[in-house]
C-alpha positions as CSV (number, residue, x, y, z in Angstrom):
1,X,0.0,0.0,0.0
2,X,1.1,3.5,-0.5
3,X,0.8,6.1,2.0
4,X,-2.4,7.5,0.5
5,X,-5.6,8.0,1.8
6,X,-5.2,5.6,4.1
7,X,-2.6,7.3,6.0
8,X,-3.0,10.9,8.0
9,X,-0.1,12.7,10.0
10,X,-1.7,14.7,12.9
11,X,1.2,17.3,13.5
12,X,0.4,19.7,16.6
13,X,2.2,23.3,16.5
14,X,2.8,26.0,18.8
15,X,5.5,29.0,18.3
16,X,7.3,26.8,16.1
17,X,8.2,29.1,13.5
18,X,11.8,27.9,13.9
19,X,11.5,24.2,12.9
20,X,8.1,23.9,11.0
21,X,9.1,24.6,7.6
22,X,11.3,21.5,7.8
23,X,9.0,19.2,9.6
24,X,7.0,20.4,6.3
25,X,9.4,19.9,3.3
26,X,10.4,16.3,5.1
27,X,6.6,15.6,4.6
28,X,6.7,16.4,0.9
29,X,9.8,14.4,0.2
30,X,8.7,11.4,2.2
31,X,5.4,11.2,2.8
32,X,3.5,11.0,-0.7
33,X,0.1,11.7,-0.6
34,X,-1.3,10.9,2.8
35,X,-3.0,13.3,4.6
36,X,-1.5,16.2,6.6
37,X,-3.9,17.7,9.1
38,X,-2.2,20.5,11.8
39,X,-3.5,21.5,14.9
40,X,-1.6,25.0,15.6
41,X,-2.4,26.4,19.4
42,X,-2.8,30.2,18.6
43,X,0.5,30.7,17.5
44,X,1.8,33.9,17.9
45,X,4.9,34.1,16.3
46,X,5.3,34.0,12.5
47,X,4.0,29.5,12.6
48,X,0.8,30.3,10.5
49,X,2.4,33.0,8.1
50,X,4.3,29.3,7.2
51,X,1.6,27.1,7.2
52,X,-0.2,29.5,4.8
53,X,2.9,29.3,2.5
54,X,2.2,25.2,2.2
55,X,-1.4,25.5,2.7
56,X,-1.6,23.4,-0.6
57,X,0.0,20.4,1.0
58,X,-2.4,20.5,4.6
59,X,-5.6,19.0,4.1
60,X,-7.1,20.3,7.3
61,X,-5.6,22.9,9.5
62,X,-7.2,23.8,13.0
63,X,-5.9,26.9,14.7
64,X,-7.3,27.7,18.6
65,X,-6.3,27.5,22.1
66,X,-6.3,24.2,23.3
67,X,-5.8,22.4,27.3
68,X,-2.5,21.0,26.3
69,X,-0.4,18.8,23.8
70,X,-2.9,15.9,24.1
71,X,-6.0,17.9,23.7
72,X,-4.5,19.3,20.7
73,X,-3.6,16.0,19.4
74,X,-7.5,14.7,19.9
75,X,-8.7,17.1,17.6
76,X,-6.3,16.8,15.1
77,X,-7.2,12.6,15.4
78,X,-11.2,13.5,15.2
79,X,-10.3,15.1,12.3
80,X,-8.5,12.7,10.1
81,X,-9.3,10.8,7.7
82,X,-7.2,8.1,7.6
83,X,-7.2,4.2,8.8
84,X,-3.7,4.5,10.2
85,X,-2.8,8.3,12.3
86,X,1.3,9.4,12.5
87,X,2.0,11.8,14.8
88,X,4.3,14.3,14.1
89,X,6.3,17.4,16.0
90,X,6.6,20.6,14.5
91,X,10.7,19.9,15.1
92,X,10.7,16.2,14.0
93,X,11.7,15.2,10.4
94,X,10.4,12.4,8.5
95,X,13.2,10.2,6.5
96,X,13.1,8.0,3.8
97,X,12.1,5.1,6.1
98,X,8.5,6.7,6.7
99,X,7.9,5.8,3.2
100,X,8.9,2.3,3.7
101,X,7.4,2.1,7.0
102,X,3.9,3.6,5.6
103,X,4.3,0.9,2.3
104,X,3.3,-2.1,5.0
105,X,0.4,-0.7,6.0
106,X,-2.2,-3.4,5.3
107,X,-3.9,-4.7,8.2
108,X,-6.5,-2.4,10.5
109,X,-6.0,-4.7,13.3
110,X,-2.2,-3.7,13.5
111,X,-0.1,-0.7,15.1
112,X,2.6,-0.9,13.4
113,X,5.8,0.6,15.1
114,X,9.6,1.4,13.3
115,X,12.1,3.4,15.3
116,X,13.7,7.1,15.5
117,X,16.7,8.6,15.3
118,X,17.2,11.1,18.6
119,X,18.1,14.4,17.2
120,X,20.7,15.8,17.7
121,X,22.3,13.3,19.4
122,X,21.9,10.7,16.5
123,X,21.1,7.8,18.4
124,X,18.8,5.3,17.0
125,X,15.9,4.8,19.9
126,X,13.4,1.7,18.7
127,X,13.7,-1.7,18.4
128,X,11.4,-4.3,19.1
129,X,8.7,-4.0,22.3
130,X,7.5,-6.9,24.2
131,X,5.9,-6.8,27.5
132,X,8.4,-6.7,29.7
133,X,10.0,-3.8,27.7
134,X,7.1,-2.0,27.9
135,X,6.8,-1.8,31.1
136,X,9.9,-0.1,31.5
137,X,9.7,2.1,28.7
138,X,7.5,3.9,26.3
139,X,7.5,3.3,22.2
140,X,8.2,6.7,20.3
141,X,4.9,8.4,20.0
142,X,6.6,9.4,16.2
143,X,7.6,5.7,15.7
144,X,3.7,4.1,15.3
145,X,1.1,3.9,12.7
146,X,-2.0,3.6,15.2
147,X,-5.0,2.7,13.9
148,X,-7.5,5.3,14.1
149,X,-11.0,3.0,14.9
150,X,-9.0,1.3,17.4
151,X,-7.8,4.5,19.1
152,X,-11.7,5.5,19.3
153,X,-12.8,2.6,20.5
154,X,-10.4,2.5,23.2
155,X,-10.9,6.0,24.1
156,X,-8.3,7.9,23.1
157,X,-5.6,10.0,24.8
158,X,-6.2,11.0,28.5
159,X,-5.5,14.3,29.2
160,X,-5.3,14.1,32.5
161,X,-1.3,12.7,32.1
162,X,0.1,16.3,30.2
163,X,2.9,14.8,29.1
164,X,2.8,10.7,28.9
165,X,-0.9,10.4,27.6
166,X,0.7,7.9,24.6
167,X,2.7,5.9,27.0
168,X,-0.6,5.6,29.2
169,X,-2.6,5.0,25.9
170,X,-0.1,2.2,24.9
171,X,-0.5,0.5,28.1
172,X,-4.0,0.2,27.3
173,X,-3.9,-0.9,23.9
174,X,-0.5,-3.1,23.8
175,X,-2.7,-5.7,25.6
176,X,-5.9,-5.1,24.3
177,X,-7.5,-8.3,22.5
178,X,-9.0,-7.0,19.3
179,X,-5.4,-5.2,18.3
180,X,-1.8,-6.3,17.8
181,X,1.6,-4.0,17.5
182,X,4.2,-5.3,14.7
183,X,7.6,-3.8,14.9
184,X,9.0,-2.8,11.0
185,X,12.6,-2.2,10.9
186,X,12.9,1.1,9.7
187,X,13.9,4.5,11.2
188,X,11.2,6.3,10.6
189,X,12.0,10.3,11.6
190,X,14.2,12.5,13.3
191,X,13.1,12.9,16.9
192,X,13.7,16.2,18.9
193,X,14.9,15.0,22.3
194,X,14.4,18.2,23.7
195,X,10.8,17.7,24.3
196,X,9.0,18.2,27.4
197,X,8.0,14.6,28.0
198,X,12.1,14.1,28.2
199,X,12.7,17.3,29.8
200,X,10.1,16.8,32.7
201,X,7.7,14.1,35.1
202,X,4.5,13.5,34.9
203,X,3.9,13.2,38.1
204,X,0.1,11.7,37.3
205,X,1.4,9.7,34.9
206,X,3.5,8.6,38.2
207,X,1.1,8.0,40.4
208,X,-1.2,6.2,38.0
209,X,1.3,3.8,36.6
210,X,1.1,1.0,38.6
211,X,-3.0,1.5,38.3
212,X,-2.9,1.3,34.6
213,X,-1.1,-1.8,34.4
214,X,-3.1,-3.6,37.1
215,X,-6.2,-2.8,34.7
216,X,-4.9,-4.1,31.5
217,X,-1.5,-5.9,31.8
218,X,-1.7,-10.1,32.2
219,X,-1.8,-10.2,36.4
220,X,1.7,-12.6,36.3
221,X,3.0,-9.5,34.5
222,X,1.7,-7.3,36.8
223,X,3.2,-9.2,39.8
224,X,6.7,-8.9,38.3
225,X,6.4,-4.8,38.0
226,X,5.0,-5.1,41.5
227,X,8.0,-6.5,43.0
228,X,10.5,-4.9,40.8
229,X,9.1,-1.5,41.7
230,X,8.9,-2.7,45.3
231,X,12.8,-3.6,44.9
232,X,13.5,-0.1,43.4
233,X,11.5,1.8,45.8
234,X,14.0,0.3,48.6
235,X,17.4,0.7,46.7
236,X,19.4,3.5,47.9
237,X,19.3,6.7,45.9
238,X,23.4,6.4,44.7
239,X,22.2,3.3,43.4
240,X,19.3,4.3,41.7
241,X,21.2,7.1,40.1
242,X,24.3,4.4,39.1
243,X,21.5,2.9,37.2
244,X,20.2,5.3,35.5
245,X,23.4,6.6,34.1
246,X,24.2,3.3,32.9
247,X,21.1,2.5,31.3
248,X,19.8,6.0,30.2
249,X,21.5,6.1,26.7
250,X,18.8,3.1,26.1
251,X,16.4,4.5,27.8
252,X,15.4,8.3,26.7
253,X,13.4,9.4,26.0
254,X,11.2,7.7,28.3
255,X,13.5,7.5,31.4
256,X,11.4,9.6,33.2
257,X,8.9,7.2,33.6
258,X,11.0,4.0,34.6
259,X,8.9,2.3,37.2
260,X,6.5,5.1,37.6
């Protein structure tokens, strides 16, 4: 399949005036003719004077104040059109593997993940996700191909996390019976690493982790995060910082929400 109609990019904006016109021409060279819709947040710097100048490549373009990142993103995924929804940062850059990635679309019952490359670091951030990964870490939210009835069905994002909303929307679905996530081996964009879900906690996201996965991860697996978050909870802090250096390369950029 090509990345036609069946495909729509939701790309949230705020202030971006810096980066957008890149996240833009990257969509051109790589992401044929799915759909583009933006969701801008009342930009007040020079982001819609831009979007004007591509206005023939956005099929939809929603400009208002919105609760947050999330809330922007709903609309933008009420609004498309497509089977399968990308999202995409107003600072990220699509590569040649989005097209490869977008080619094995073909089943509605499938989220289909690649991986990223962190910019500007240059590290590749992916892989393949099981369970156990999971867990520990969050898939890219610009590494998937999500099915869009399955996102309504299951809800969609909750706003109430500001800044992990996907990773608490992938807990939910990676174990869901009526969908299935298949890893494709291709680097799929340029992520900005200096986002806020990097930069900062969700502290809800926090406090609700353990919740989330009692509700819809197998209960053996559940057990496991139990007592590994019970072992963490009582290592020493040097320790838990030891750790953390060692394994934070591999783990950005969803460190922050290691064992809640």
């Amino acid at each position: 399949m090509k990345p036609g109609n069946k495909l729509s990019i939701v790309m949230a904006t705020r202030n971006a005036a810096s980066s957008i016109a890149y996240a833009l021409e990257s969509v051109h060279d790589y992401a044929g003719d799915a759909e583009l819709v933006v969701v801008d947040g009342a930009s007040t710097d020079a982001t819609l004077s831009i979007l004007e100048l591509h206005k023939n490549r956005i099929h939809a373009l929603i400009s208002e104040s919105d609760k947050g990142i999330y809330d922007a993103l709903s609309k933008g995924f009420h609004a498309a059109r497509g089977e399968w929804i990308y999202v995409m940062g107003a600072d990220d850059r699509l590569l040649p593997g989005f097209s490869r990635a977008a080619a094995q679309l073909n089943d509605p019952a499938i989220a289909y993940y690649g991986s990223v490359r962190l910019n500007p670091s240059g590290r590749k951030y992916g892989g393949k996700f099981g369970s156990l990964r999971l867990m520990a870490q969050n898939i890219c939210h610009q590494a998937i191909f999500f099915p869009r009835q399955h996102w309504v069905r299951l809800g969609g994002f909750d706003d109430s996390f500001p800044l992990l909303a996907d990773y608490a929307f992938n807990l939910k679905a990676f174990w869901d019976p009526l969908i299935r996530y298949e890893y494709v081996d291709e680097i799929v964009c340029d992520y900005h690493e200096g986002g806020s879900s990097v930069r900062a906690m969700d502290s809800a996201f926090s406090l609700r982790k353990a919740e989330l996965l009692k509700a819809h991860a197998p209960k053996g697996l559940f057990k496991l995060y139990r007592g590994g978050a019970y072992l963490w909870s009582k290592m020493p802090v040097p320790a838990r910082r030891f750790l953390l250096g060692v394994g934070g390369a591999k783990l950005r950029p969803s460190i922050n929400s290691l064992l809640g």
